[in-house]
C-alpha positions as CSV (number, residue, x, y, z in Angstrom):
1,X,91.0,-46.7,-27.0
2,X,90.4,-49.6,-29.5
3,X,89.5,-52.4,-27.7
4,X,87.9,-51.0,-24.3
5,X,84.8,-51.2,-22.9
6,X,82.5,-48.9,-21.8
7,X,81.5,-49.0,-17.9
8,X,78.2,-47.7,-17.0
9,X,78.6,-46.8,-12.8
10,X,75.4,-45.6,-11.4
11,X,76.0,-46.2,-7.7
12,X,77.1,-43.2,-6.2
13,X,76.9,-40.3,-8.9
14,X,76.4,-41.0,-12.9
15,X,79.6,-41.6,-14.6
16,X,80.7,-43.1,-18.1
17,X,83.8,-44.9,-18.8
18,X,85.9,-46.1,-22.2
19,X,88.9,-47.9,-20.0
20,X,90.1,-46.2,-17.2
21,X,89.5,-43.2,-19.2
22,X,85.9,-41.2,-17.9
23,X,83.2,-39.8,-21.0
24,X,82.0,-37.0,-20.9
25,X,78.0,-37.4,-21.2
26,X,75.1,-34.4,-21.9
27,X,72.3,-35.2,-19.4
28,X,69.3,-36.4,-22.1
29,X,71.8,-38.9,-23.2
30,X,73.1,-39.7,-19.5
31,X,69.8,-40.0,-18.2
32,X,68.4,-42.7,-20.8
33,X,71.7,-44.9,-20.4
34,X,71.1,-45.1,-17.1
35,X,67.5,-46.1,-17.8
36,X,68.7,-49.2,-19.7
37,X,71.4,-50.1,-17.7
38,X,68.4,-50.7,-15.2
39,X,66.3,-52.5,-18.2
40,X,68.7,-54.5,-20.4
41,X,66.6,-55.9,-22.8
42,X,65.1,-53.8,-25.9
43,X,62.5,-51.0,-24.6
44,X,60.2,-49.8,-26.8
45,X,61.0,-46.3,-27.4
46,X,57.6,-44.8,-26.3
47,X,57.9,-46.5,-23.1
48,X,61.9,-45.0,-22.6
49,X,60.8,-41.8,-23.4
50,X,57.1,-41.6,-21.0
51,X,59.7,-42.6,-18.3
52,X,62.3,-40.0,-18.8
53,X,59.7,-36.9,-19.6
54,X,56.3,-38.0,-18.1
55,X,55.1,-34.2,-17.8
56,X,55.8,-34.1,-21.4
57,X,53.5,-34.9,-24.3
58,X,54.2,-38.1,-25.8
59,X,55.2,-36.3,-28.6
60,X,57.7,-33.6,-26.9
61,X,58.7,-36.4,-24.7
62,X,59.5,-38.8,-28.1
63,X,61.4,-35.7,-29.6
64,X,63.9,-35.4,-26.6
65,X,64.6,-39.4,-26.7
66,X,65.5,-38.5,-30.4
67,X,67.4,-35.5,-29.3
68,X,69.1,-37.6,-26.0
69,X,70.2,-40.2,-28.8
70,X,71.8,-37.9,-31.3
71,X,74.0,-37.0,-28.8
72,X,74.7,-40.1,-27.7
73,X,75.9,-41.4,-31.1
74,X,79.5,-39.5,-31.3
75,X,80.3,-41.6,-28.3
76,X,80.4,-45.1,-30.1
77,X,78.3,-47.4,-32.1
78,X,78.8,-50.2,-29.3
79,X,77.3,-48.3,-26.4
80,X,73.7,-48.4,-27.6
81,X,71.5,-50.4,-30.6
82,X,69.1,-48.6,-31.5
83,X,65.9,-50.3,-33.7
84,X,63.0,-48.8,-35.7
85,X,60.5,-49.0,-32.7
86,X,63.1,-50.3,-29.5
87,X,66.5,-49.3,-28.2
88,X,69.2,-51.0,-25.5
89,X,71.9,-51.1,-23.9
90,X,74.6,-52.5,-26.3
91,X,76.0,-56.1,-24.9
92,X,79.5,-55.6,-24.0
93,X,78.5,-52.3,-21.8
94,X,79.4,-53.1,-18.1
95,X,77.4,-51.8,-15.0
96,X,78.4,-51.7,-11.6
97,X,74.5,-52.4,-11.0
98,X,74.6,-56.0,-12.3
99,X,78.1,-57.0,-10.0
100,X,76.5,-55.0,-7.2
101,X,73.2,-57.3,-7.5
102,X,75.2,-60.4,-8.3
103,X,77.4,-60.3,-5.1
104,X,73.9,-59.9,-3.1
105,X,72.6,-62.6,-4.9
106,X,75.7,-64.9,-4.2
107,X,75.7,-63.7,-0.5
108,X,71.9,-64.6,-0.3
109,X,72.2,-67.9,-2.0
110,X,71.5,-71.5,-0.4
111,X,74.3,-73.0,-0.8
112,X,76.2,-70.2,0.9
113,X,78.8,-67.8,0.1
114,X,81.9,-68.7,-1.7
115,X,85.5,-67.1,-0.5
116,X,86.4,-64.4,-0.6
117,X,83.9,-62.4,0.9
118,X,82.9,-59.3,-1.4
119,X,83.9,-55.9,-0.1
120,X,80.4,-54.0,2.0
121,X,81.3,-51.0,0.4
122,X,79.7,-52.6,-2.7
123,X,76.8,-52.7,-1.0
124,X,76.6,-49.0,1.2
125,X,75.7,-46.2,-1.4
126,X,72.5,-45.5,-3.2
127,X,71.3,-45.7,-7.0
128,X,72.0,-42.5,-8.6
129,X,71.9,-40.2,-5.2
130,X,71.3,-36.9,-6.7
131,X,69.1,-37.9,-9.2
132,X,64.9,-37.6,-8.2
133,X,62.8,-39.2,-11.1
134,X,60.0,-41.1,-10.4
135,X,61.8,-44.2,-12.3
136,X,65.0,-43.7,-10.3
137,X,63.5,-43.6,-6.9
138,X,61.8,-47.3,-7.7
139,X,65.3,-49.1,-9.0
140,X,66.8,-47.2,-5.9
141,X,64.7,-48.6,-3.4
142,X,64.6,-51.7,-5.3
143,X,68.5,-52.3,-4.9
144,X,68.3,-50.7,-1.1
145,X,66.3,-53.6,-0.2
146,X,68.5,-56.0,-1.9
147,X,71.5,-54.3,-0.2
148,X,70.4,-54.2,3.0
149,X,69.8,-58.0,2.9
150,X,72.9,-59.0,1.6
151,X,75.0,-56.5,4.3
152,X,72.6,-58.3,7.1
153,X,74.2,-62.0,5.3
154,X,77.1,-60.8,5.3
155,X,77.2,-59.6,8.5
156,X,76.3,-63.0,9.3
157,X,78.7,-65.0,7.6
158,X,81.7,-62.8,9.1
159,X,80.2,-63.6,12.5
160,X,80.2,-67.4,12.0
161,X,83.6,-67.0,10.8
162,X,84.9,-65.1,13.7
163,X,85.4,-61.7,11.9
164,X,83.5,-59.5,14.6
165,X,85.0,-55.9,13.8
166,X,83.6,-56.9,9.9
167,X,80.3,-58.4,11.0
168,X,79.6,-54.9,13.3
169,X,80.9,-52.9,10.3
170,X,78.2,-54.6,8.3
171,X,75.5,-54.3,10.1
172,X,76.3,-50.9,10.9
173,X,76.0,-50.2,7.2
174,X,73.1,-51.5,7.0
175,X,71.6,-49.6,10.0
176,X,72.7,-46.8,7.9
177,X,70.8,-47.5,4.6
178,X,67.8,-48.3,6.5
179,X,67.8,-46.8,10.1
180,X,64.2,-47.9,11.6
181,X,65.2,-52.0,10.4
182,X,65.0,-54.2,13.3
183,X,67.0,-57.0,12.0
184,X,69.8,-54.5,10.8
185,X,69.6,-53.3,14.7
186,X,69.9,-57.0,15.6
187,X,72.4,-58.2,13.9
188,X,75.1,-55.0,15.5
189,X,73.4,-56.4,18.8
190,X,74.4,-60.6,18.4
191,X,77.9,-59.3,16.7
192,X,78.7,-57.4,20.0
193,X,77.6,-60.2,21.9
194,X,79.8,-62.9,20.4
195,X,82.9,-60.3,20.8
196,X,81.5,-60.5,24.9
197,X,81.2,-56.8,24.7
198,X,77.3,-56.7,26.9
199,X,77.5,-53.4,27.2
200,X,78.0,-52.1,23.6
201,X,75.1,-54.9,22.7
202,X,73.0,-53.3,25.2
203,X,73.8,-49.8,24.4
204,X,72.8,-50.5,20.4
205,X,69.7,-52.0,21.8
206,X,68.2,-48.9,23.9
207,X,69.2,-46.5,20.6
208,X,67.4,-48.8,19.0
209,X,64.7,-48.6,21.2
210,X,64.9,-45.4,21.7
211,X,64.0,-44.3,18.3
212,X,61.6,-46.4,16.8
213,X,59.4,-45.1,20.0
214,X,60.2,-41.6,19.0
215,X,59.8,-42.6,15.3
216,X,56.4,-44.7,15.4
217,X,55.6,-44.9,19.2
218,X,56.6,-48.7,19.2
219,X,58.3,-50.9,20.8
220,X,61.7,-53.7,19.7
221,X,60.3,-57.1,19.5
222,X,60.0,-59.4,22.2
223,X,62.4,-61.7,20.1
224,X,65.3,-58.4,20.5
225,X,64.5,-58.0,24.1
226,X,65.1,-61.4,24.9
227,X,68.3,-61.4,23.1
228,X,69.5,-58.5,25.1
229,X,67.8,-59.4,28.3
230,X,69.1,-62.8,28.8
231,X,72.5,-62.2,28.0
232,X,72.2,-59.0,30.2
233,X,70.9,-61.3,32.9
234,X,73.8,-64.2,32.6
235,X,76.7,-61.6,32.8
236,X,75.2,-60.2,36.1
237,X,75.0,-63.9,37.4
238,X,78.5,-64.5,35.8
């Protein structure tokens, strides 16, 4: 295996790779990779281990980083550096994290998105799913956000380019990650629209509508029921 990097993925489930071959990883040592894979630069070790064990004492809490890290070290001296008072996330470690949050970036960017559009699926599963620490929960909704913006510019972008079936899929992606957003609702709604299909638009709408009044007694915007109204109004007259 000389020669192949190690591959950090922590959308999805927790998983280590050398190559295309997988690593077997205890949980201590699993669970503070991940942490720096989230936090690249050096962390001081106090701060690493209050994170991971915060019902611990700081002195428990410092023994199982210690612990976490001795059973890291069979794995290879490049995965982690480890200092007298900070560790990290060796350089050449790749995480699916960072290509994740640069293809949102790149889709979010002013100058516009360069070809070929990047695959939603990058953007349609959570941080660490079955994982429920304090820390985790923050970078999770932290990259929901993030993902649910770049699957609503993506959405867009297939639109202008003609790619309806793509631009619903997107949207509907992001409807999934984040059910009660209006914009995600919205962007479904315009895609059906430029396709022609009123009906579908219309029937996205009153789901839509349908559950944020169940959900928190509101109503869509005026801005969404204009969108749907009018175009409602202009097939009738067609």
């Amino acid at each position: 295996m000389q020669g192949w990097r190690y591959a950090i993925y922590l959308v999805g489930r927790f998983s280590l790779r050398r190559g295309p071959q997988p690593v077997k990883v205890p949980i201590g040592s699993a669970r503070v990779l991940a942490f720096l894979a989230l936090h690249r630069n050096p962390q001081p070790r106090s701060y690493v281990a209050g994170n991971l064990w915060p019902e611990l004492s700081e002195a428990r809490a410092r023994a199982n980083l210690r612990n976490a890290l001795w059973r890291t070290q069979p794995l290879g001296d490049d995965l982690l550096i480890c200092h007298a008072d900070s560790i990290e996330l060796g350089p050449e470690v790749e995480v699916d994290v960072d290509a994740v949050r640069a293809a949102a970036e790149s889709l979010m960017a002013p100058a516009g998105l360069a070809q070929p559009f990047p695959h939603a699926e990058k953007f349609g599963h959570e941080l660490l799913a079955d994982w429920t620490d304090d820390w985790v929960l923050y970078e999770r909704e932290r990259l929901n956000q993030l993902c649910v913006h770049a699957l609503e510019a993506l959405s867009t972008h297939n639109l202008r380019a003609g790619n309806y079936a793509s631009a619903i899929d997107n949207a509907l992606l992001a409807v999934r990650r984040e059910p009660l957003r209006e914009s995600a609702h919205r962007a479904v709604t315009r895609a059906h629209l430029a396709e022609g299909n009123v009906a579908s638009a219309r029937q996205q709408f009153d789901r839509y509508a349908a559950l944020v009044q169940a959900e928190l007694g509101i109503r869509p915007s005026d801005e969404f029921v204009d969108l749907v109204t009018s175009t409602t109004r202009e097939a009738m007259l067609a």
